[in-house]
C-alpha positions as CSV (number, residue, x, y, z in Angstrom):
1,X,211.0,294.0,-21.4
2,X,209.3,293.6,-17.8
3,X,206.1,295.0,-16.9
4,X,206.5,295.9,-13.1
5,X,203.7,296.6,-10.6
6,X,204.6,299.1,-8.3
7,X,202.3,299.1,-5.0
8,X,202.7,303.1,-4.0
9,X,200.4,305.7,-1.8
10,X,201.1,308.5,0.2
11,X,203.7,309.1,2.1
12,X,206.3,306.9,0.3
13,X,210.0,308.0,0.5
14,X,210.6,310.0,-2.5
15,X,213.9,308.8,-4.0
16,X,212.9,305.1,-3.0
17,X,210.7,305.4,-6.0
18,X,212.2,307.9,-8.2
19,X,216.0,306.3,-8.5
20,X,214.4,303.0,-9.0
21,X,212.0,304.1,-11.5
22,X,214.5,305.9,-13.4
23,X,217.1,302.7,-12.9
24,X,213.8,300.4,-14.6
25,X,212.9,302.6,-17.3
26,X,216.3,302.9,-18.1
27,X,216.7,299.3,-18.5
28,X,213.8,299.4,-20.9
29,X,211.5,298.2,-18.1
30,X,207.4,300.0,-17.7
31,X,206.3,300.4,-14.7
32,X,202.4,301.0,-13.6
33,X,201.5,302.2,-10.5
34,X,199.0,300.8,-8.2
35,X,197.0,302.1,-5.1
36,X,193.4,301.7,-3.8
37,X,191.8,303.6,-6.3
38,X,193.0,304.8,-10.0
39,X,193.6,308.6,-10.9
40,X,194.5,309.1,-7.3
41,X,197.7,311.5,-7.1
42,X,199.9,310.5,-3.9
43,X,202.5,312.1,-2.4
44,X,205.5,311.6,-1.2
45,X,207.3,312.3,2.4
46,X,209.8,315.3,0.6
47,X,206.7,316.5,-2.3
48,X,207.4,314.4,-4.8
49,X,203.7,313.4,-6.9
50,X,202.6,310.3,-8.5
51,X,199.4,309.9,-10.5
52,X,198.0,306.3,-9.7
53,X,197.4,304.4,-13.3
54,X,195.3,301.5,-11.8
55,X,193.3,300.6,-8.7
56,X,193.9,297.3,-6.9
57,X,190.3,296.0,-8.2
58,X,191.6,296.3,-12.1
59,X,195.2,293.9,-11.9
60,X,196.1,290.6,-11.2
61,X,199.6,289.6,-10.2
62,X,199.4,287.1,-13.5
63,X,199.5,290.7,-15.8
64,X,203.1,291.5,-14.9
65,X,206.3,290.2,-14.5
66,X,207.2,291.8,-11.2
67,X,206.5,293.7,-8.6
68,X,208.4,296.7,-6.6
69,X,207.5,298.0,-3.5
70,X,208.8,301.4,-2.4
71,X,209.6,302.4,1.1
72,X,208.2,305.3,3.4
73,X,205.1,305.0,5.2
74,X,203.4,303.7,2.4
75,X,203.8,300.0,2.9
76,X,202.4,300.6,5.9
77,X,199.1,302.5,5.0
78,X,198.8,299.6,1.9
79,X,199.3,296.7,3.7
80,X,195.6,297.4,6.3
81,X,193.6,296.4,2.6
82,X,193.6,293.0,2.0
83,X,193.5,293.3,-1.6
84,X,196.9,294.5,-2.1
85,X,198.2,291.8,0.6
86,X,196.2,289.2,-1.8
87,X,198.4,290.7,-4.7
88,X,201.7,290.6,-2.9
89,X,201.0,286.8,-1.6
90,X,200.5,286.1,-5.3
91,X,203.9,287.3,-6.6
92,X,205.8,285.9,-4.0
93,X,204.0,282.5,-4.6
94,X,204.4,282.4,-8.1
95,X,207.7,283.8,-7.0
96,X,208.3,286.4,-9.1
97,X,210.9,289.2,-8.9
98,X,210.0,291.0,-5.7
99,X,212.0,294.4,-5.0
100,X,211.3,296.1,-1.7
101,X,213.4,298.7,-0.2
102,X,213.2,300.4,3.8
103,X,209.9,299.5,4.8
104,X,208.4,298.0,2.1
105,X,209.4,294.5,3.6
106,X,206.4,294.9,6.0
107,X,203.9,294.2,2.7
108,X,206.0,291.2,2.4
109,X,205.4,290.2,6.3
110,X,201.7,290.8,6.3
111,X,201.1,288.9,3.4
112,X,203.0,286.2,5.4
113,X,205.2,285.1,2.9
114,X,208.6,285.6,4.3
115,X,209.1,282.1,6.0
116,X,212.7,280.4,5.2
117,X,213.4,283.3,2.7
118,X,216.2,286.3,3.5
119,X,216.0,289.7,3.5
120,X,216.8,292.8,4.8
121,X,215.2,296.2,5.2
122,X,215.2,299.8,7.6
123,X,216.3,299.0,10.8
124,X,213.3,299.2,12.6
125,X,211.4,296.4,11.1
126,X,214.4,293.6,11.3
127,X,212.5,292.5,14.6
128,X,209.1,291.9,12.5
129,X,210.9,290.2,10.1
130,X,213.0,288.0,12.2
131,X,210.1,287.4,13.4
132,X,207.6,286.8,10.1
133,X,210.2,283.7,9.7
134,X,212.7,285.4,7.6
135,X,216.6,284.8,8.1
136,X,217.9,288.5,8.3
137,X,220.8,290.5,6.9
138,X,222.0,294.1,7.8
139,X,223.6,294.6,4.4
140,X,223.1,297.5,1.5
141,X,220.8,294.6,-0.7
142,X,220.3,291.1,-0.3
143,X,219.1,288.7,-2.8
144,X,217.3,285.8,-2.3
145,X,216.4,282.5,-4.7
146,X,217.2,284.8,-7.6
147,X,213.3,286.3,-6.5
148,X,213.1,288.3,-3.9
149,X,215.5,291.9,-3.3
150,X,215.7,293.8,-0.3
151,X,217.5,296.7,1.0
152,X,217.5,298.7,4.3
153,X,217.8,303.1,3.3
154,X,218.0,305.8,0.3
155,X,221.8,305.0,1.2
156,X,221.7,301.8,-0.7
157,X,219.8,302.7,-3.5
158,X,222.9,302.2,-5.9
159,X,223.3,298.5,-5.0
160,X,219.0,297.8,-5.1
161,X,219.0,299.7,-8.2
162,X,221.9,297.3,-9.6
163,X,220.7,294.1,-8.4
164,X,217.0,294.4,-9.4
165,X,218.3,295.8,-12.6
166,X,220.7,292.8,-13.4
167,X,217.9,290.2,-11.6
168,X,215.0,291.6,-14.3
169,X,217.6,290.9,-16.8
170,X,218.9,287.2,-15.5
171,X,215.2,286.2,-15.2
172,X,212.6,287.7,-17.8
């Protein structure tokens, strides 16, 4: 099936990455994780651990077929190194499946690629995405060009688990 990338560090909202995760794999998806530097265990805002299995430096966007951003602080933290904003801009370009949940949009507004696209994420970051160029929706998930899914809290995680679910299996 898909081979996701999953930009995580620490501080990421724990069941933004473990309900998904568990939704993928179920799905018969593999996901790798990805931070500054392989080997690297982050954590999570609740305690929940993740041991990095690749550094920014060793992928390239053209080695999977999507890419999944959790929320928390950690799209924050990742999004000050340009490499992993070079890696985002290259999945949105190439426009391949995109999930990002809460704050994990703002990976998607640094890299600058959320110009005539929708989306929606956590309530504090509508603004910056209004304002990144993107038309925005305060609704559970939102789908856009059959690429890119968004979704606002741990609240919606049923619907972003369903729709990236069904989108991975409409498109790879």
């Amino acid at each position: 099936m898909a081979k996701i990338a999953t930009l995580i560090t620490d501080m990421f909202e724990d069941s933004e990455w473990t309900s998904p995760k568990k939704a993928l794999e179920e799905a018969g998806h593999e996901l790798t994780t990805i931070d500054t530097k392989a080997g690297k265990v982050v954590k999570g805002k609740h305690g929940e651990s993740v041991t990095i299995a690749k550094g920014i430096d060793e992928v390239k966007a053209s080695e999977f077929d999507a890419l999944f951003i959790p929320g928390g602080f950690s799209p924050d933290i990742l999004r000050a190194d340009d490499r992993v904003v070079a890696f985002v801009k290259d999945f949105m370009d190439a426009m391949k499946p995109t999930f990002a949940i809460c704050h994990g949009p703002q990976l998607l507004i640094t890299a600058k690629t959320l110009k005539g696209r929708d989306a929606t994420g956590y309530k504090s970051i509508l603004v910056d995405l209004e304002n990144a160029g993107a038309t925005v929706h305060d609704e559970e998930v939102f789908v856009c060009q059959k690429q890119l899914v968004t979704s606002r809290t741990p609240e919606d995680l049923p619907a972003f688990n369903r729709e990236i679910v069904k989108l991975l299996h409409e498109v790879v």
